[in-house]
C-alpha positions as CSV (number, residue, x, y, z in Angstrom):
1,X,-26.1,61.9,-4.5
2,X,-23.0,60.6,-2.5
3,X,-25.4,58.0,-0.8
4,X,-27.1,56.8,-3.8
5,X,-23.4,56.7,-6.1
6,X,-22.3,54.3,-2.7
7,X,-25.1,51.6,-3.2
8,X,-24.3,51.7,-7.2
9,X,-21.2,50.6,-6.1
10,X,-21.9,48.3,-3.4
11,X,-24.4,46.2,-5.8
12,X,-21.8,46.8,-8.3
13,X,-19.1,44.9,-6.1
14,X,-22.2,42.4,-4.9
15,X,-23.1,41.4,-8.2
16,X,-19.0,41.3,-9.4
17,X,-18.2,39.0,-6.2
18,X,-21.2,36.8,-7.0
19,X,-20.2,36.4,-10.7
20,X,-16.6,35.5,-9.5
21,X,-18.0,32.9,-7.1
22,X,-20.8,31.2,-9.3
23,X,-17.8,30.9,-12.2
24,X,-15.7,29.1,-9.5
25,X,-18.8,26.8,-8.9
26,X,-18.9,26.3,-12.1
27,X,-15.3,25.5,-13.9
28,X,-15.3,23.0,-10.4
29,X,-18.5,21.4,-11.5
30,X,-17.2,21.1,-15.1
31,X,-14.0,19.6,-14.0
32,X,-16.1,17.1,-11.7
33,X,-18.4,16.2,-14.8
34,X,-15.1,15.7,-17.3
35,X,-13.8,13.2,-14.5
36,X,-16.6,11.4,-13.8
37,X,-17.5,10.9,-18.0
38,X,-14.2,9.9,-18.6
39,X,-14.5,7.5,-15.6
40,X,-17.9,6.2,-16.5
41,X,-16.7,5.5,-20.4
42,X,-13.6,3.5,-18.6
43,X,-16.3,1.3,-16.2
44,X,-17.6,0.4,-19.3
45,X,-14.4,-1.6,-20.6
46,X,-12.9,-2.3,-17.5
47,X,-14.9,-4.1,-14.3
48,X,-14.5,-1.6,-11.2
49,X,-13.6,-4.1,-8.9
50,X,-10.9,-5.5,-11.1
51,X,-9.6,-2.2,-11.6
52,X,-9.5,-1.3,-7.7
53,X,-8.3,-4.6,-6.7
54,X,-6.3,-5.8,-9.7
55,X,-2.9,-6.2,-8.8
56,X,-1.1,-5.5,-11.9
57,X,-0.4,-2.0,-13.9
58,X,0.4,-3.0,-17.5
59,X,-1.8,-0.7,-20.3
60,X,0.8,-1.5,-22.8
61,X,0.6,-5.4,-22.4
62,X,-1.0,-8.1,-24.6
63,X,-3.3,-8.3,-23.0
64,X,-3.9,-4.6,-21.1
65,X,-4.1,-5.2,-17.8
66,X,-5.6,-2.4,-15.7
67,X,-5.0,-2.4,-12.0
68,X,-4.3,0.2,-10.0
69,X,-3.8,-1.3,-6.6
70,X,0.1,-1.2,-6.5
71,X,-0.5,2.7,-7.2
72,X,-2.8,3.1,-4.5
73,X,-0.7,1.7,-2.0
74,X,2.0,3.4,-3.2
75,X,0.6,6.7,-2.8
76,X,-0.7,5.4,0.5
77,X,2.5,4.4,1.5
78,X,4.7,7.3,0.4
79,X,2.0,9.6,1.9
80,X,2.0,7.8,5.4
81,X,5.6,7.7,5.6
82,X,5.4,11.7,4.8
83,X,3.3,12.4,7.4
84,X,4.7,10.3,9.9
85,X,8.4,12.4,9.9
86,X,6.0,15.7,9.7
87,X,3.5,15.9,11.6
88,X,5.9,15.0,15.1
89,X,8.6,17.9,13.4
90,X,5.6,20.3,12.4
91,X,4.3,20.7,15.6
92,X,7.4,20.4,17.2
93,X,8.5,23.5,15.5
94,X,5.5,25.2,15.7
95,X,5.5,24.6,19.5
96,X,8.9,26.1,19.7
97,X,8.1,29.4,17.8
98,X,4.9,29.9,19.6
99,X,6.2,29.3,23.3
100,X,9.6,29.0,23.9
101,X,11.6,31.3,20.8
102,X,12.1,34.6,21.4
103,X,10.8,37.6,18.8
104,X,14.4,37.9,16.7
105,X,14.6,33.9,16.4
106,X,11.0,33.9,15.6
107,X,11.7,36.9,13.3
108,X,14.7,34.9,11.5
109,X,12.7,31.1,11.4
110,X,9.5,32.4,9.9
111,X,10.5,33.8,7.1
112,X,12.8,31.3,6.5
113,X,10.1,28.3,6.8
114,X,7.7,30.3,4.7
115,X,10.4,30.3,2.3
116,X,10.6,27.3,2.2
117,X,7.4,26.4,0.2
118,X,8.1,28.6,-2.1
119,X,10.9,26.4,-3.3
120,X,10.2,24.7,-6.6
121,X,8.8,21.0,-6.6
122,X,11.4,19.7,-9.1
123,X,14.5,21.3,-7.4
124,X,13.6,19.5,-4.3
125,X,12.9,16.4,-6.5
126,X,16.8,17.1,-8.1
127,X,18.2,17.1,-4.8
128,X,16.5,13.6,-3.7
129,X,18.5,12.5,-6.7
130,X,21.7,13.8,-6.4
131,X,22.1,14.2,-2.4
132,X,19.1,12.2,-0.7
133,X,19.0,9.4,-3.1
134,X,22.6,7.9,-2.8
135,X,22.8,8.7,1.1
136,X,19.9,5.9,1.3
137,X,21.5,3.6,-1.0
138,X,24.9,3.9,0.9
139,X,23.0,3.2,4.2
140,X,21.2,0.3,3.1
141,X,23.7,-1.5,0.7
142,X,21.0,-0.8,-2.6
143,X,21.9,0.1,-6.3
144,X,20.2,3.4,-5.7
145,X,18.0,5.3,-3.2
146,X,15.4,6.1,-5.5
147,X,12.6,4.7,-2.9
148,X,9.5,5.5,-1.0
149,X,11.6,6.6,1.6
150,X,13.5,9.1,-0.3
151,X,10.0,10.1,-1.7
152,X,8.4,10.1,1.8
153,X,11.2,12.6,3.1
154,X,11.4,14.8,0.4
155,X,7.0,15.2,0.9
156,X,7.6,15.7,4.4
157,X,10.0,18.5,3.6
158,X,7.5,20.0,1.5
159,X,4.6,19.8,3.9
160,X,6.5,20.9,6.6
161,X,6.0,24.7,6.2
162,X,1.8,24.8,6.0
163,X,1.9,22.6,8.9
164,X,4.3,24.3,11.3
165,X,2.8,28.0,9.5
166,X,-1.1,26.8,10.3
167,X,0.0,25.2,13.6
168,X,2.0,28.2,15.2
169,X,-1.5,29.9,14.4
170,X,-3.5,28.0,15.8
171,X,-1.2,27.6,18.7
172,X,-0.6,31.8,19.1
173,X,-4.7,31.7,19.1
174,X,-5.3,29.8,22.3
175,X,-6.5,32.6,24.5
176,X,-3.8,34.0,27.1
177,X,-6.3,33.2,30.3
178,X,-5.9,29.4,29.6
179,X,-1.8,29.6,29.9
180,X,-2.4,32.0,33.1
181,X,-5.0,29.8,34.5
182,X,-2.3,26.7,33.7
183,X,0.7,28.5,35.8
184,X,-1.6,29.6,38.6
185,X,-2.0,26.0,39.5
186,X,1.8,25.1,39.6
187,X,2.2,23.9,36.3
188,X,5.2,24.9,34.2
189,X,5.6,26.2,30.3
190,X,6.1,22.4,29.4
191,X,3.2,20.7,31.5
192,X,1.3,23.7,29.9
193,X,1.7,23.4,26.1
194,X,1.6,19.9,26.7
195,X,-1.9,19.5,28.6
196,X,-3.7,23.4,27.8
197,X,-2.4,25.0,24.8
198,X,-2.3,21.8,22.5
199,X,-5.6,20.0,23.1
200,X,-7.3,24.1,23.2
201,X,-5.4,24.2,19.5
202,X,-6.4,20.8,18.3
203,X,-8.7,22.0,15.7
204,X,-6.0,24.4,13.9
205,X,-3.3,21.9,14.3
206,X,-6.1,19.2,12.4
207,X,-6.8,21.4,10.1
208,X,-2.8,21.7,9.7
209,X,-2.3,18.4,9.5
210,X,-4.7,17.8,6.9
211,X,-3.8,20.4,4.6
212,X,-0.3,18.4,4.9
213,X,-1.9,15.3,4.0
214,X,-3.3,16.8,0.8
215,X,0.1,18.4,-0.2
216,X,1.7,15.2,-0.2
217,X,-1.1,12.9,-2.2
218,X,-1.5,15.8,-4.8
219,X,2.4,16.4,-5.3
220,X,3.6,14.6,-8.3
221,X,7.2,15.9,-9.7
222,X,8.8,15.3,-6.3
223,X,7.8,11.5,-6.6
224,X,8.0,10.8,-9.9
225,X,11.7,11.8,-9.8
226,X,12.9,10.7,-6.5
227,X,10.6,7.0,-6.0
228,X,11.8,5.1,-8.8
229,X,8.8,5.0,-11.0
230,X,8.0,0.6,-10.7
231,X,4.3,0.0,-11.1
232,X,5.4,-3.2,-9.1
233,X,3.3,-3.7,-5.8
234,X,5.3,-2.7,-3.4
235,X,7.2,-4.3,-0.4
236,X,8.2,-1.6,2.0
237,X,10.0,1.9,2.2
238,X,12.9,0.8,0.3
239,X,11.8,-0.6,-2.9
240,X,10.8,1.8,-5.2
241,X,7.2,2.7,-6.6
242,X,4.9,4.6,-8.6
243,X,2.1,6.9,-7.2
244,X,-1.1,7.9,-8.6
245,X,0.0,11.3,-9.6
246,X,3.3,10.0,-11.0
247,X,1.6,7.4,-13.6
248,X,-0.6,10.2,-15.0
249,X,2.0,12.5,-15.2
250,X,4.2,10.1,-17.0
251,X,1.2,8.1,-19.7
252,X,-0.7,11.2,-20.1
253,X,0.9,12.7,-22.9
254,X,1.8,9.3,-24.5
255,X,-1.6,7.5,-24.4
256,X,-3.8,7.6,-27.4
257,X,-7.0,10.1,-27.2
258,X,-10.1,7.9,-26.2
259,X,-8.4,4.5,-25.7
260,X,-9.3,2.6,-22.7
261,X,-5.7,3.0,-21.6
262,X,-6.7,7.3,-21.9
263,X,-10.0,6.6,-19.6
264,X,-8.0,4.9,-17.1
265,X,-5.7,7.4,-16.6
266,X,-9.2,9.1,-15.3
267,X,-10.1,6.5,-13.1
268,X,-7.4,6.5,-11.4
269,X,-8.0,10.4,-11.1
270,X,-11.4,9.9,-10.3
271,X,-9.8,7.9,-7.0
272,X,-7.3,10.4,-6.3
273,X,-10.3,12.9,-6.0
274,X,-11.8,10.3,-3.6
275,X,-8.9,9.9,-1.7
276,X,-8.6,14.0,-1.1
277,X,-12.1,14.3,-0.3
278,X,-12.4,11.7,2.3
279,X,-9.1,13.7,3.6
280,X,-11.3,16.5,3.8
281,X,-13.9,15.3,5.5
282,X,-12.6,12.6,7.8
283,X,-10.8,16.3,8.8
284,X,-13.4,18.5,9.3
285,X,-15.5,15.4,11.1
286,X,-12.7,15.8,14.0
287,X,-12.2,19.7,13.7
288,X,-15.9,19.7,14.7
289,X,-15.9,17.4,17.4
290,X,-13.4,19.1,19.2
291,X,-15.0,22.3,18.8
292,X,-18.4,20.8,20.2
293,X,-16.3,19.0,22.7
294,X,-14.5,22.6,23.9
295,X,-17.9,24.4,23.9
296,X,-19.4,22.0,26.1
């Protein structure tokens, strides 16, 4: 009796965990299918290559011009500039809690980095406002500091903690015979995290690094308080711009229900979903090579 009331609830849990996952597939389809409609009904109005290569964002003009190539960069260049103050300080710090910090620092930093995501998007957005903002614009003689590099810091602060969090992981997974084998041969702690415990971790700190790369190009209320908000094409790290996410954010609840101005605003969507995806797999294309390359 005990046996049969255990495979009741066994298929029971089977058939609940299946549900859950086929409605996952499914709201994820149904999102897909919304943005690629919406997208499609926008292609129709609107040439795809003008649209990817226009350089001009002006829906409320006379006439509408629809170009989202200043936003692009933007994004790119806010995200890049992210990454590039990150990734060095992520696995910097990851480094240092794995190898060299002792259990009460590591006991005090953790939480404390961990904590750190949890703070609100628009409070870190406030304080590239008030504090980060103005610092800029003292340093570099402009009106104000509201820039893509005060939007660049600010998404660099924000991916900081899943990159050092997944990182020290991956780092504190590299098996304990590597390190030994490392110090039997004369090498010390530096020489080994630099040349063993690194390139055995690649694949985490990828995956790290990636995950980074999609927290900054999906945040939007960090840069659309802290960059300026100028659909202008942009020049560099101090002039200000608009992202992707920022300009939806912003028309979205303005723009008229099934204008072509409303379609775009999926489009450009449509390109952010692109842009993640290729993220995605450009990053597991690498995570597998290195794990082919350390099997072999």
């Amino acid at each position: 009796m005990q046996l049969a009331t255990r495979e009741k609830i066994d298929n029971a849990a089977k058939l609940l965990f299946r549900m859950t996952g086929l409605m996952v597939i499914a709201i994820l389809a149904g999102i897909l299918l919304m943005l690629l409609w919406n997208t499609a009904a926008f292609f129709l109005k609107v040439k795809p290559f003008d649209f990817i290569t226009g350089t001009q964002w002006n829906p409320s003009g006379s006439p509408a011009i629809y170009g989202m190539l200043p936003l692009l960069v933007s994004t790119s260049l806010v995200t890049f500039g992210a990454m590039c103050i990150a990734i060095p300080l992520g696995i910097g710090t990851a480094s240092f809690l794995s190898d060299y910090a002792g259990k009460k620092l590591k006991s005090i930093l953790k939480p404390a980095i961990e904590m750190l995501a949890s703070v609100p998007s628009v409070a870190i957005g406030f304080l590239g406002i008030v504090v980060l903002g103005p610092g800029i614009a003292g340093m570099t003689g402009q009106s104000n500091g509201l820039n893509a590099l005060n939007g660049a810091i600010l998404l660099a602060i924000m991916s900081l903690p899943t990159i050092i969090t997944v990182t020290q992981d991956a780092l504190e997974g590299v098996p304990n015979a590597y390190k030994e084998a490392s110090y039997s041969v004369g090498a010390n702690r530096w020489q080994t995290l630099i040349l063993v415990t690194i390139p055995a971790a690649a694949p985490g700190i990828l995956a790290a690094i990636m995950l980074g790369v999609g927290r900054a190009i999906g945040e939007t209320m960090t840069v659309l308080m802290a960059t300026g908000n100028v659909s202008a094409f942009p020049k560099g790290f101090f002039h200000s711009v608009r992202t992707m996410t920022a300009t939806i954010a912003i028309e979205m609840g303005e723009v008229p229900y099934q204008t072509t101005h409303y379609y775009g605003l999926f489009a450009i969507a449509a390109v952010l979903f692109l842009m993640t995806l290729l993220v995605n797999v450009v990053g597991e294309y690498f995570v597998n090579k290195y794990r082919k390359y350390q099997a072999a």
